[in-house]
C-alpha positions, 0 to 999 in steps of 0.5 A: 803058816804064811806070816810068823812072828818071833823075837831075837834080840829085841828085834821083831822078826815078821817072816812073810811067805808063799800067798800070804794076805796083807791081813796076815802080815798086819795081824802078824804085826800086831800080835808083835805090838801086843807081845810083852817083849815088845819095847818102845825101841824093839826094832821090827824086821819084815822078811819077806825073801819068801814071799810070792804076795803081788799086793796093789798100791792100793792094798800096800798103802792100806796094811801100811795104814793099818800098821802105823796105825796101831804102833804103840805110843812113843816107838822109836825102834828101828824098821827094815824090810828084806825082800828077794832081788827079783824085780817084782819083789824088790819092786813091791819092797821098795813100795812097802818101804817107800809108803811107810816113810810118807807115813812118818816112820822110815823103813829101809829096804834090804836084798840081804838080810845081814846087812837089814840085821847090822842097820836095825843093830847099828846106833844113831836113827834111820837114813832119811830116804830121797 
């Protein structure tokens, strides 16, 4: 399966792999929104090191959307993205990131997954983004 989902901790873990459609990553959300361990701060981890999608601006502003879209009423947790380091990967990381963000909810962009995990575990509110 292209996209998974799973719950460690109270975070929602998404897992975005091989070809996988913005269809999937959003379905994959959403069946997270629906499960009962999904809280008002469950925090919401994309990783997607494993990933060899190349959506559009287009696609990428579109699932975004649909994303924030269906959140649940009153969440406030945290979001991170952690995205392999080769440029065209990073780059549409930096997208998804960047669009979430104009979007009204901050979501910083990883390399390493132990530093997203420390940032969705650490206090206080996600970084304004420049």
């Amino acid at each position: 399966m292209p996209v998974y989902v799973e719950f460690r901790n109270d975070i929602l873990f998404v897992t975005i792999s091989g070809e996988s459609t913005d269809d999937q990553l959003s379905a994959a959300v959403f069946a997270g929104y629906a499960n009962s361990l999904f809280t008002p701060t469950t925090s919401v981890l994309l990783d997607a090191r494993l990933s060899k999608a190349n959506p559009s601006g287009e696609e990428v502003r579109r699932t975004c959307s649909k994303i924030i879209g269906r959140r649940p009423a009153g969440h406030s947790g945290k979001w991170a993205l952690v995205t392999a380091r080769e440029p065209l990967q990073f780059g549409i990381g930096r997208m998804r990131g960047l669009t979430m963000t104009g979007f009204g909810v901050p979501m910083e962009v990883f390399t390493d997954v132990h530093m997203a995990l420390a940032f969705l575990q650490s206090s206080g509110l996600p970084r304004e983004s420049s």
